[in-house]
SERO-4910 file (N, C-alpha, C, O; in steps of 0.05 Angstrom, whole numbers):
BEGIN
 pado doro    nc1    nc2    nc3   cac1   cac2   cac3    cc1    cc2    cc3    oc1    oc2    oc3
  Unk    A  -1438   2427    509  -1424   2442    529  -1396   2430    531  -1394   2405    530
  Unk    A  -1375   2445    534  -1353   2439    535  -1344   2435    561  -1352   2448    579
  Unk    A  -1326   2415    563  -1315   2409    595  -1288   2409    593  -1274   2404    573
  Unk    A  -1279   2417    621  -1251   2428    614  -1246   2407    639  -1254   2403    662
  Unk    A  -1225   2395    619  -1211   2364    649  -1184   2374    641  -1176   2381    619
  Unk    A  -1169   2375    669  -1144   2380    674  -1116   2351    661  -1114   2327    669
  Unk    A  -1106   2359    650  -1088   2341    636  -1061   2341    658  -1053   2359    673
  Unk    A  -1055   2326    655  -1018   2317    659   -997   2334    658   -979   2338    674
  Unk    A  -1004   2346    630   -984   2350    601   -997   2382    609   -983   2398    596
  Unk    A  -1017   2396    625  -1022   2416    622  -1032   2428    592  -1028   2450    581
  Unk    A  -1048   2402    584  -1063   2416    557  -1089   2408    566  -1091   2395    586
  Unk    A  -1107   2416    553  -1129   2409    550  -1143   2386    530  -1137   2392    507
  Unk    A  -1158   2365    531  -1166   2354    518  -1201   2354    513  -1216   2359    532
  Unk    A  -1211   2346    485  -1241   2343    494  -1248   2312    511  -1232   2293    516
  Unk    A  -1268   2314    515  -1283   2279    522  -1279   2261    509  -1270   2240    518
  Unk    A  -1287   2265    476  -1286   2250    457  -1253   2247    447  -1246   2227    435
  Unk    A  -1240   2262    452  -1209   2254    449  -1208   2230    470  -1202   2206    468
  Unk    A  -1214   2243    486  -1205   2234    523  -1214   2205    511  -1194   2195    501
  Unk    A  -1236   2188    509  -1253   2166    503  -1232   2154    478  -1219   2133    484
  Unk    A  -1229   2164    458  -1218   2151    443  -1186   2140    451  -1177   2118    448
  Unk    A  -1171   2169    464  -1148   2156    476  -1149   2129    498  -1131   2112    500
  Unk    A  -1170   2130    513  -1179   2120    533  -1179   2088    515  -1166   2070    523
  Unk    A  -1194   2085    494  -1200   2061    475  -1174   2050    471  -1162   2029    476
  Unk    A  -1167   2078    456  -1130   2056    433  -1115   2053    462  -1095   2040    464
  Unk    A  -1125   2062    479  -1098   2046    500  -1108   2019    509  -1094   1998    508
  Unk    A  -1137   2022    519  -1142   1990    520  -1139   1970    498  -1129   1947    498
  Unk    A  -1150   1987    478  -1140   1969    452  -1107   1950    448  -1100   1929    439
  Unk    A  -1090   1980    464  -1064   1968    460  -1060   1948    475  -1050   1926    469
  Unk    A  -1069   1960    505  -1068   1935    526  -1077   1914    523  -1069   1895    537
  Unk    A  -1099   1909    503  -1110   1880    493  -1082   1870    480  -1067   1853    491
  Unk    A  -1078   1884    453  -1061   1874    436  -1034   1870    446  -1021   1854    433
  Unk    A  -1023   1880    465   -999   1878    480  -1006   1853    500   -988   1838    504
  Unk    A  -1035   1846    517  -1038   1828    531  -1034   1799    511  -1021   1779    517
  Unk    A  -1054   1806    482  -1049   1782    464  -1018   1771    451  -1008   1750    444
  Unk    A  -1012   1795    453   -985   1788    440   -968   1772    464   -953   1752    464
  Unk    A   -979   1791    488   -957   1775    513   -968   1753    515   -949   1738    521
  Unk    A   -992   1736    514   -993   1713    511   -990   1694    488   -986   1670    490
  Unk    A   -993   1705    469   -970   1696    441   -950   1693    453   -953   1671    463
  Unk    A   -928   1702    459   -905   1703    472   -899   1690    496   -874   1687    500
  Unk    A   -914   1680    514   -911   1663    532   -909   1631    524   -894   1613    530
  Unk    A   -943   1638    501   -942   1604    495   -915   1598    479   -903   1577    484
  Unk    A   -903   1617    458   -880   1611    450   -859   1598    461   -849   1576    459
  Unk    A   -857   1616    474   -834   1615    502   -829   1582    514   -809   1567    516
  Unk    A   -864   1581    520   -869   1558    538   -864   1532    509   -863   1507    511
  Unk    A   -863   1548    486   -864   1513    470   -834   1521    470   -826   1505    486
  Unk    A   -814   1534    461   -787   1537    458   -776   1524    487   -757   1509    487
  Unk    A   -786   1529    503   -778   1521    530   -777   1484    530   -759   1468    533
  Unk    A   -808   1482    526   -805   1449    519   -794   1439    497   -794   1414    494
  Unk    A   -785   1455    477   -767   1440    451   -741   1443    461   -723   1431    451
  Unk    A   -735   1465    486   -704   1456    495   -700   1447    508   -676   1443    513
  Unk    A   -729   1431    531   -724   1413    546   -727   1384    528   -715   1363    534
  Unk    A   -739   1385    513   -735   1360    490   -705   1355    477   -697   1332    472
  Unk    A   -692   1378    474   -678   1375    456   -650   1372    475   -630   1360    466
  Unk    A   -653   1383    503   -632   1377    522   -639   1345    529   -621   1328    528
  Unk    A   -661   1339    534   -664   1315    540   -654   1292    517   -643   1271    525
  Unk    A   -658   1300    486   -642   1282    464   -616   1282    473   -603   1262    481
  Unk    A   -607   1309    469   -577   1314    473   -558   1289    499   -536   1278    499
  Unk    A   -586   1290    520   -578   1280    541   -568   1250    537   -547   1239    543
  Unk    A   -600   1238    520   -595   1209    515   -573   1209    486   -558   1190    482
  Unk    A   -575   1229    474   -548   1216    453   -522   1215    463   -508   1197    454
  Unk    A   -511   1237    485   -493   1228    507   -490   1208    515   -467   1200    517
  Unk    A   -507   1195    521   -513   1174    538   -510   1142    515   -502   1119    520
  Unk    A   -519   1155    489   -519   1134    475   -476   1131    470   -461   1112    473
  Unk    A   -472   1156    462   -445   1151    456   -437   1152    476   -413   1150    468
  Unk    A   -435   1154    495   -419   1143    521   -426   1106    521   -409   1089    526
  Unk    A   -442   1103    518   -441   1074    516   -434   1059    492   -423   1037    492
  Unk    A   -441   1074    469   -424   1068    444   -391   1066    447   -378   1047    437
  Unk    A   -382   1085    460   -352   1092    464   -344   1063    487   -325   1048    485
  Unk    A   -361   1061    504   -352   1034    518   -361   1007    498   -350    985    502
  Unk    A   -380   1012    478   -377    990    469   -364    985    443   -364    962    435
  Unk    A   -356    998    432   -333   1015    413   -307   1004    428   -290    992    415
  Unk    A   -304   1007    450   -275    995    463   -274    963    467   -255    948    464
  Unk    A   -301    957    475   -307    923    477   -306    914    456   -293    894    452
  Unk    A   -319    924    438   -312    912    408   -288    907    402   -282    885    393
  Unk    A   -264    930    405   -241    931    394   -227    911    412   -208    900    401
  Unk    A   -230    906    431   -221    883    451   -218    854    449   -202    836    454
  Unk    A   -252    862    435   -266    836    427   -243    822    399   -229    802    396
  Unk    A   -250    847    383   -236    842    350   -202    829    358   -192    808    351
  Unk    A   -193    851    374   -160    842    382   -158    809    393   -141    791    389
  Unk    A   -177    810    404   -183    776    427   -179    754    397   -163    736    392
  Unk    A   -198    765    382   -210    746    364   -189    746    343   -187    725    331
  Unk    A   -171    766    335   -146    763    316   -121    753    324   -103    746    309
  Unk    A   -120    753    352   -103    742    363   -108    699    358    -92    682    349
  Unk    A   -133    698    368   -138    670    370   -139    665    331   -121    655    319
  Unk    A   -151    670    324   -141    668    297   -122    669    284   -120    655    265
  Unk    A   -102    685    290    -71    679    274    -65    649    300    -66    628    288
  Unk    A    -60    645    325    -63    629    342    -74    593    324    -63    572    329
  Unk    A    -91    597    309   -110    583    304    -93    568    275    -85    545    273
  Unk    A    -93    590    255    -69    592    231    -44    575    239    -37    557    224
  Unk    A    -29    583    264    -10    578    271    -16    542    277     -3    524    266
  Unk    A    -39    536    296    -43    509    287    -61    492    269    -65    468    265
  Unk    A    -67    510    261    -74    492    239    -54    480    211    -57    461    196
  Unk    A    -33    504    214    -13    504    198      9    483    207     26    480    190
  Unk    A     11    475    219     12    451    247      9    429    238     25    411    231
  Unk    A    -17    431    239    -34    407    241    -34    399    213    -28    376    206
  Unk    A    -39    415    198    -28    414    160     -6    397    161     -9    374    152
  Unk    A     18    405    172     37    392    158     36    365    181     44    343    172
  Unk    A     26    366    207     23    333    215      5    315    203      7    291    206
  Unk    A    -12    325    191    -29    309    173     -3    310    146     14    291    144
  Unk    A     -3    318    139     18    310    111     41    297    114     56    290     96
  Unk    A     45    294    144     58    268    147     48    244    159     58    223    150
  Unk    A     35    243    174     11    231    173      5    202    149     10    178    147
  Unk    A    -11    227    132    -12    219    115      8    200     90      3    180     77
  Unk    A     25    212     90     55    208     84     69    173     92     79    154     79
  Unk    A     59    180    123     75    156    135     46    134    130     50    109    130
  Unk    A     25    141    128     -1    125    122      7    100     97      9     76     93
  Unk    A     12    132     80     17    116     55     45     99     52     41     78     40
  Unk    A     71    103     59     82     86     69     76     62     84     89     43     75
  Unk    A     60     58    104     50     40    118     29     23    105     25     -1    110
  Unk    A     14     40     86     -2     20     69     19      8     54     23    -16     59
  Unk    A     33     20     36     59      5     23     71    -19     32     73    -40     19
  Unk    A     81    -13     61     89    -34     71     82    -59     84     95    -76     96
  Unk    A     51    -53     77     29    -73     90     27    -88     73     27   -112     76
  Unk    A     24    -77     49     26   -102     15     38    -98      6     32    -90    -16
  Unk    A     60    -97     12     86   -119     13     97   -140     24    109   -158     13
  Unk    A     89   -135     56     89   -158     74     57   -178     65     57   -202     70
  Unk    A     41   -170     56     21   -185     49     29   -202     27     23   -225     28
  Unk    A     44   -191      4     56   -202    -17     70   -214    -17     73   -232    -34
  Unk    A     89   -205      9    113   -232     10    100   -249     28    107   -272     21
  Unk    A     81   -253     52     71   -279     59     59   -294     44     55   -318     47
  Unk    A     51   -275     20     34   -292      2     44   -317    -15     34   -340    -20
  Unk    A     74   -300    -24     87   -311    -33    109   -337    -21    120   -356    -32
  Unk    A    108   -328      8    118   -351     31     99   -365     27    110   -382     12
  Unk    A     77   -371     29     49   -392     35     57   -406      9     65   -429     11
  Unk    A     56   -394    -16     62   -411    -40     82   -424    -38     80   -447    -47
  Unk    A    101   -417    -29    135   -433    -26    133   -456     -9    141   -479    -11
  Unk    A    123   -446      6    110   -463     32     92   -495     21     98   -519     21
  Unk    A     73   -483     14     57   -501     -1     79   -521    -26     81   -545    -30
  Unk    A     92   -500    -37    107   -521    -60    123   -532    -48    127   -554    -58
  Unk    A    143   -527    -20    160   -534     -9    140   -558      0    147   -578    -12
  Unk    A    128   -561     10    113   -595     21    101   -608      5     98   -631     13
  Unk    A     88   -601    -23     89   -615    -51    108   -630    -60    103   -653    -69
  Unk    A    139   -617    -58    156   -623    -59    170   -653    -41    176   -675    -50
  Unk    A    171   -643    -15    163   -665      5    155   -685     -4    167   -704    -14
  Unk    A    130   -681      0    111   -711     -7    119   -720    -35    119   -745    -37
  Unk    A    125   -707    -56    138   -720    -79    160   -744    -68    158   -768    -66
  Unk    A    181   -723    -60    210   -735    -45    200   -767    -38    206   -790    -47
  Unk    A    184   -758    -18    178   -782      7    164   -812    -23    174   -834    -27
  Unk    A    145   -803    -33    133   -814    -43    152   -827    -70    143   -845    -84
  Unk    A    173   -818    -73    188   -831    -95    212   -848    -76    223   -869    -83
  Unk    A    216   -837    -56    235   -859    -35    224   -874    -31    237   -894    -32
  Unk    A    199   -879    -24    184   -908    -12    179   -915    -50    166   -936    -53
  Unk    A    182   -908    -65    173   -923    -86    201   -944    -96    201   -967   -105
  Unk    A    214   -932    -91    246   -939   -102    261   -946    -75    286   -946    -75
  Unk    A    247   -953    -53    264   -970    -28    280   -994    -26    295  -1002     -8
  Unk    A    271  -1005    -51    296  -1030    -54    316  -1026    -68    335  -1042    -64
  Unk    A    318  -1010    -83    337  -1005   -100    358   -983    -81    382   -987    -75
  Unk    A    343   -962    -74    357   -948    -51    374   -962    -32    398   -955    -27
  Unk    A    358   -987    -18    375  -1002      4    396  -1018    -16    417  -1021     -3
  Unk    A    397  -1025    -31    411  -1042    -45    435  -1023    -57    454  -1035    -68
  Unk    A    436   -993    -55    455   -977    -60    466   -967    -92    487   -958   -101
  Unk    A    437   -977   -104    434   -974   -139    423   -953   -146    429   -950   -169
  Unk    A    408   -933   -136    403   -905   -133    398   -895   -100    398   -903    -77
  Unk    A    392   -873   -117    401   -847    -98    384   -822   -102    384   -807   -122
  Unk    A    368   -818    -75    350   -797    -87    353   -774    -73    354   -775    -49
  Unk    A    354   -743    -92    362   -728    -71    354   -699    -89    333   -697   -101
  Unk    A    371   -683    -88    358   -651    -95    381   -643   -106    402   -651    -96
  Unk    A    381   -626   -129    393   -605   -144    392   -591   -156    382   -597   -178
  Unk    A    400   -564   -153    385   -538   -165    346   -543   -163    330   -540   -182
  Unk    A    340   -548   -140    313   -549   -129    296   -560   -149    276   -547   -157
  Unk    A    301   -589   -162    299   -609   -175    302   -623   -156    320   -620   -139
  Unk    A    272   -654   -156    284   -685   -148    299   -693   -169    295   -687   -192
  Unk    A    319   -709   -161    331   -729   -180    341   -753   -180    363   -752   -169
  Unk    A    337   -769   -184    338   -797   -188    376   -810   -196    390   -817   -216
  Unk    A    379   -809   -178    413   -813   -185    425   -840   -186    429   -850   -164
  Unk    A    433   -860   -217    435   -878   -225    464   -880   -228    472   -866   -246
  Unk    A    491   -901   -211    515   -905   -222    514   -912   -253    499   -928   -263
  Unk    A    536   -896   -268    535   -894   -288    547   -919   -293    540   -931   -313
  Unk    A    568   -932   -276    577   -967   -284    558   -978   -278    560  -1000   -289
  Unk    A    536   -977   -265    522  -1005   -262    503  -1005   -292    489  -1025   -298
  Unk    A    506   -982   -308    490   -980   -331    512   -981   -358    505   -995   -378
  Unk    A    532   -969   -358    550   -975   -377    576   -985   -376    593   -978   -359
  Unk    A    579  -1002   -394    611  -1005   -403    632   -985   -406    624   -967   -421
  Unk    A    654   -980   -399    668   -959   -410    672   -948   -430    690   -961   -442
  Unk    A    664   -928   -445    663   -911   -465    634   -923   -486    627   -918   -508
  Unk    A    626   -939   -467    598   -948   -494    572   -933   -492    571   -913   -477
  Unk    A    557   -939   -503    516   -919   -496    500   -941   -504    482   -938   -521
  Unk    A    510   -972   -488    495   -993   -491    485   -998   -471    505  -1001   -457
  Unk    A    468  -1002   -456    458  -1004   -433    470  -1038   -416    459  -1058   -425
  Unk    A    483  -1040   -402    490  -1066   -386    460  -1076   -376    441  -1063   -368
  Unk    A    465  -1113   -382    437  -1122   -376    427  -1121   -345    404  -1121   -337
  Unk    A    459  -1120   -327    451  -1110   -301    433  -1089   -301    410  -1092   -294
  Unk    A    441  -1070   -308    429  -1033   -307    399  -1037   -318    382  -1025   -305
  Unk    A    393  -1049   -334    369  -1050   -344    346  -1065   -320    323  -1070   -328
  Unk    A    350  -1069   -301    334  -1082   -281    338  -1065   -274    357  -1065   -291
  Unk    A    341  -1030   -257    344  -1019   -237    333   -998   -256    326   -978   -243
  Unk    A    328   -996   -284    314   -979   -302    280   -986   -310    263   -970   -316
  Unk    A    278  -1023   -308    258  -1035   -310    246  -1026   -277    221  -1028   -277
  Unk    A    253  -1019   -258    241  -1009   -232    235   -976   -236    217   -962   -226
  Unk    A    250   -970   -250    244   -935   -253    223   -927   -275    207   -908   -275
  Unk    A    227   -945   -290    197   -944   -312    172   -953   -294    152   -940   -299
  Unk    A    169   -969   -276    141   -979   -265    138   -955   -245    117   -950   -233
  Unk    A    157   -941   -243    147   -914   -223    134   -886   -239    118   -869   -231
  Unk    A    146   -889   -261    143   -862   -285    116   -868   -301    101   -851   -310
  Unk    A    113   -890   -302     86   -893   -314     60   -889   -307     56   -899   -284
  Unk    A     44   -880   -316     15   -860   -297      3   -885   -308     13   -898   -327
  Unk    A    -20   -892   -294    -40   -908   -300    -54   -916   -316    -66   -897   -326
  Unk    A    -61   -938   -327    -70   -945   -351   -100   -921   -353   -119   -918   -338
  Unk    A    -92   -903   -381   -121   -886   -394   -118   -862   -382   -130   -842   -387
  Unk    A    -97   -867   -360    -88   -835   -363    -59   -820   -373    -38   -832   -372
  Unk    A    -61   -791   -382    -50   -783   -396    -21   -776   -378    -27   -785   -356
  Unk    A     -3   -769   -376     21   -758   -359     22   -733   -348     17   -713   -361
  Unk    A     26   -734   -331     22   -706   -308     48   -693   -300     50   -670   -291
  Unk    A     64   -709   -305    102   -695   -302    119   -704   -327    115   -719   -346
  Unk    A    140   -690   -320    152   -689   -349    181   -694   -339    191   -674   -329
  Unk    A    201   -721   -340    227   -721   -332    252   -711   -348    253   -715   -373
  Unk    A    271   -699   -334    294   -701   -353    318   -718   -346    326   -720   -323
  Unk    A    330   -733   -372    340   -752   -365    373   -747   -376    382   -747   -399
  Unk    A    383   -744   -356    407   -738   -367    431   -750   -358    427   -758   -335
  Unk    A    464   -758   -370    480   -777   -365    499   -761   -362    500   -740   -375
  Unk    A    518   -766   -345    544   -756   -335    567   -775   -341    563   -799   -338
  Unk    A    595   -766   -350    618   -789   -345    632   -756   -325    623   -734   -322
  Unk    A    662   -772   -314    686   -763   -305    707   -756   -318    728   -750   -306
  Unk    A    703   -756   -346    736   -739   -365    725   -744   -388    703   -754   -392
  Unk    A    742   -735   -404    738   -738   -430    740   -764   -442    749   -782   -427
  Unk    A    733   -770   -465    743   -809   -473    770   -802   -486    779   -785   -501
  Unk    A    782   -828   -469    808   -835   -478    807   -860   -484    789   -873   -476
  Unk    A    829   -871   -501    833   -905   -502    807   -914   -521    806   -909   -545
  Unk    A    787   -931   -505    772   -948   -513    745   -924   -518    729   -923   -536
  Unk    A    750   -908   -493    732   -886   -499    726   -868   -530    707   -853   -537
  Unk    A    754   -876   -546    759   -851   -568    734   -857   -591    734   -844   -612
  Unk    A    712   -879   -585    688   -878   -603    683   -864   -595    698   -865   -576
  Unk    A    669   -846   -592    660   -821   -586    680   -787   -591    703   -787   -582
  Unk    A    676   -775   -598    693   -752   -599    695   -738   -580    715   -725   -574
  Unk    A    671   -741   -565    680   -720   -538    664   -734   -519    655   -756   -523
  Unk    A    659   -713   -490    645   -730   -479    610   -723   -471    593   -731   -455
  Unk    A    612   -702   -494    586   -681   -499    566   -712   -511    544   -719   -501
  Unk    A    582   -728   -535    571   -745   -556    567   -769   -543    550   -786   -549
  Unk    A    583   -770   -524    578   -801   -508    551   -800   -492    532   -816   -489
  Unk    A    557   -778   -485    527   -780   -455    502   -772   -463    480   -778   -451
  Unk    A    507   -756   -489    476   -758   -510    474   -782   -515    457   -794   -502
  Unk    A    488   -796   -533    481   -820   -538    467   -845   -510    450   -861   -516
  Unk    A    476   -845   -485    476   -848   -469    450   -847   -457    436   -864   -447
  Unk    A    446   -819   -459    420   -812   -457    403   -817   -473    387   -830   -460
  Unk    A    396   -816   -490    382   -823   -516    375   -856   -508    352   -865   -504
  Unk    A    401   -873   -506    392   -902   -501    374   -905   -475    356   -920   -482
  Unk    A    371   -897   -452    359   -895   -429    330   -889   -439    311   -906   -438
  Unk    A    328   -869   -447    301   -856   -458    289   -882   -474    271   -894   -463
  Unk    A    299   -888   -497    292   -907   -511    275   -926   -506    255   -933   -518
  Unk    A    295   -944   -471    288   -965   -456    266   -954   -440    252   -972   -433
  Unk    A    259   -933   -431    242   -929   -414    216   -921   -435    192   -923   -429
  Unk    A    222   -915   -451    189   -919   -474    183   -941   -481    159   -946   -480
  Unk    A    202   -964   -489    191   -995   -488    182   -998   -467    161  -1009   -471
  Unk    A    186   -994   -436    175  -1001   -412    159   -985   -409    157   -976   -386
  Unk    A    134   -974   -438    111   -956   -427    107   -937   -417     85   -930   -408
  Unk    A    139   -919   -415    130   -897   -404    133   -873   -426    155   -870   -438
  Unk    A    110   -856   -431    101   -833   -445    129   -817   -456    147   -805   -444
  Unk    A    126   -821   -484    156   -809   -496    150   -777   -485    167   -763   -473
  Unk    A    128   -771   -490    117   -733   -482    132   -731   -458    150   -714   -457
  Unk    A    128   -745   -442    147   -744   -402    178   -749   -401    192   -749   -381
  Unk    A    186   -755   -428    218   -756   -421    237   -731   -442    225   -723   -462
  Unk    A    260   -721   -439    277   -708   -448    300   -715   -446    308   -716   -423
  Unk    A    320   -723   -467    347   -741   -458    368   -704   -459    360   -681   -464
  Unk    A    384   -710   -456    402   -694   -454    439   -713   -448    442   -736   -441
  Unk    A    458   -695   -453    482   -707   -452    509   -681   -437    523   -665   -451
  Unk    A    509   -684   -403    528   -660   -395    550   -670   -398    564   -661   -379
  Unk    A    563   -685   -412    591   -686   -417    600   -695   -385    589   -707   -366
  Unk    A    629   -681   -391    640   -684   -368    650   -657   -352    672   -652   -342
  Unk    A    624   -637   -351    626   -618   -340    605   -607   -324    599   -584   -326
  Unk    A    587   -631   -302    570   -619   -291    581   -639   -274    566   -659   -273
  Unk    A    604   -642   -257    617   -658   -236    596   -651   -208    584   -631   -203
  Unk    A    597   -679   -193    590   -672   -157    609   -661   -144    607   -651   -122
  Unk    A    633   -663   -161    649   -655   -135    687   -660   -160    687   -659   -185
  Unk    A    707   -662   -145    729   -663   -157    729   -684   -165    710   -696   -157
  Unk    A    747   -698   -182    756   -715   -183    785   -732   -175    805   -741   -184
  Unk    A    765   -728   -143    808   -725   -121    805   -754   -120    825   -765   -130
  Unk    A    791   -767   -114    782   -792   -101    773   -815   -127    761   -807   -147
  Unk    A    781   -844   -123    770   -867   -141    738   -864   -133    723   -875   -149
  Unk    A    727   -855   -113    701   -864    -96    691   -836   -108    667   -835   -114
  Unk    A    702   -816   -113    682   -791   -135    685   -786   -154    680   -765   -165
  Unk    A    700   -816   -167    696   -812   -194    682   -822   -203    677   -815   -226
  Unk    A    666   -847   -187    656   -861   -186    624   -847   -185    603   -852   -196
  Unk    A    633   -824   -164    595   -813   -162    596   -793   -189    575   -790   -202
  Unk    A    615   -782   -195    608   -778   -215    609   -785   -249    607   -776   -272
  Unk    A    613   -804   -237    600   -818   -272    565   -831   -263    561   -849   -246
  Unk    A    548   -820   -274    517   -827   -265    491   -818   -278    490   -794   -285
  Unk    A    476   -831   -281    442   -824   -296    438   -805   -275    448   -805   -252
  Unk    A    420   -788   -286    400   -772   -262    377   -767   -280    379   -759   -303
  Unk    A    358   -771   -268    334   -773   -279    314   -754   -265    299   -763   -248
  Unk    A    313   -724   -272    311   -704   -257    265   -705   -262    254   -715   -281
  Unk    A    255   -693   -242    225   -693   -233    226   -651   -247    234   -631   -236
  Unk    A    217   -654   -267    216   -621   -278    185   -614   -258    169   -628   -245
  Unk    A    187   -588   -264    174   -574   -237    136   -570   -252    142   -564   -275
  Unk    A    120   -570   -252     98   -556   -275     97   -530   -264    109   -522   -244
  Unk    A     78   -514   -283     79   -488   -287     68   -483   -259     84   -466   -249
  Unk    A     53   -486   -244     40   -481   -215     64   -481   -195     63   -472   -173
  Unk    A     90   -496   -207    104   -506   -180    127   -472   -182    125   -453   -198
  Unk    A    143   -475   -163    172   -458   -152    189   -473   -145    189   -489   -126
  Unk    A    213   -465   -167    231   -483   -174    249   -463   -135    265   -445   -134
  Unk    A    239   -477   -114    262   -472    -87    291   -480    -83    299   -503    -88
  Unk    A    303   -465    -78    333   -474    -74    338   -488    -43    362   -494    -38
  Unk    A    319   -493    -22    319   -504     -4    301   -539    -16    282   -544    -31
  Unk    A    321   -555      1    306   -577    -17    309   -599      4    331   -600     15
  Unk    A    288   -620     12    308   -646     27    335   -660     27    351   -661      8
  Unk    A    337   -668     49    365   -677     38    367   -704     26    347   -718     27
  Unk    A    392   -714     15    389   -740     -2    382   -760     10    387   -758     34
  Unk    A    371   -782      3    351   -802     20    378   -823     18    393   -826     -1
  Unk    A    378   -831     32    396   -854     43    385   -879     44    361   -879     47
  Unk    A    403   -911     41    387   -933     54    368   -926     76    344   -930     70
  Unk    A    374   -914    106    372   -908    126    342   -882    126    322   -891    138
  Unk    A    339   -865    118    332   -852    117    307   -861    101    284   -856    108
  Unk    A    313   -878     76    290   -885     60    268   -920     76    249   -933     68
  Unk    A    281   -920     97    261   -943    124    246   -928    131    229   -934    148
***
């Protein structure tokens, strides 16, 4: 049986239309309800990926805002720190060259420390030889104190040599190289001083050398000059002092003419000093020949 249902649309439909339209619409309304909740949950996850992604956005803001402040502290920092470093350069570059002088004046100062060490060293030696010297002096004035007081030598210093200073008249005749028998007693006293002890060998070495005041004239003219007289002269002295035992090895004669004067020949009384033996104390290899020397020992001086 057919039923007649009033439509909308003013048509007619059957039941079984009616039912089926009735279906595909629920149908749709399902699939439109599913889809709208497809679409919500979407929604709702897009929603939380842009609240995620506002929230990144937020903290990477946040990160470069604090990067950007610490991006400026850094550069603050860096400026601080290149500043104190060229600062630093500047003294050290400073300090470089006060150490390289420093250093500089170090080494100068060591320099001049041994040198002054070298020359006290060398003072102490002088020193030392200078009172070697001394006690020689002293010890050959008290040996020769009678002869000293008696005004037959003379002991004193030249060219930083002792020397034994003998009038050349109380030892020779005019123009001769014979020894006067006077002179030979005041030579017999100078041998008992030069001679080292029986079994031992000699420890100094004298030079013995003769002086006149001019050339030979007159009685003088045996001789040719006065180079030949005072060798000869010397030579005889030497002679006598090896018969009186003293070590030929310790003596050296020599002859200065008449050109190693004390002094002018203004005076009868310096011509006198210089006509004379000197019987010089040579230095050994340990000693320093000093140009500071005692002064000449006198009667007076030799008490």
């Amino acid at each position: 049986m057919l039923a007649v249902i009033p439509w909308t649309i003013g048509c007619l439909v059957s039941k079984s239309q009616y039912e089926d339209c009735v279906r595909g619409a629920e149908s749709a309304r399902a699939d439109a309800l599913s889809r709208q909740k497809a679409d919500d949950a979407h929604i709702q996850d897009l929603g939380q990926r842009l609240a995620a992604a506002e929230s990144a956005t937020q903290e990477r803001d946040g990160k470069l805002s604090e990067l950007s402040t610490s991006s400026h502290n850094l550069q603050a920092q860096l400026d601080e720190a290149t500043a104190m470093n060229q600062q630093l350069r500047g003294e050290l570059s400073r300090l470089g060259r006060d150490v390289d002088k420093v250093l500089a004046d170090r080494g100068t100062l060591a320099k001049a420390l041994d040198d002054a060490k070298a020359r006290l060293e060398e003072l102490r030696r002088a020193q030392a030889a200078a009172e070697e010297q001394a006690q020689v002096f002293r010890d050959f004035a008290q040996r020769f104190k009678s002869l000293i007081d008696a005004g037959q030598l003379r002991i004193e210093t030249r060219r930083g040599r002792l020397v034994m200073a003998v009038s050349g008249d109380l030892l020779f005749d005019e123009g001769k190289a014979e020894i006067r028998p006077a002179g030979k007693g005041a030579l017999l006293e100078i041998a008992r001083a030069l001679t080292p002890p029986a079994g031992q060998r000699p420890t100094r070495r004298f030079l013995v050398t003769t002086h006149v005041d001019e050339e030979p004239t007159g009685k003088a003219r045996r001789f040719r000059s006065s180079w030949e007289l005072t060798t000869a002269r010397a030579t005889s002295v030497v002679e006598l002092l090896v018969s009186l035992h003293v070590p030929p090895e310790s003596l050296t004669a020599a002859g200065s003419g008449a050109f190693d004067l004390l002094g002018p020949n203004a005076t009868a009384e310096a011509r006198v000093r210089n006509r004379r033996l000197e019987i010089a104390l040579l230095p050994t290899a340990e000693e320093s020949v000093l140009s500071a020397a005692p002064a000449a020992a006198t009667p007076a001086a030799a008490k």
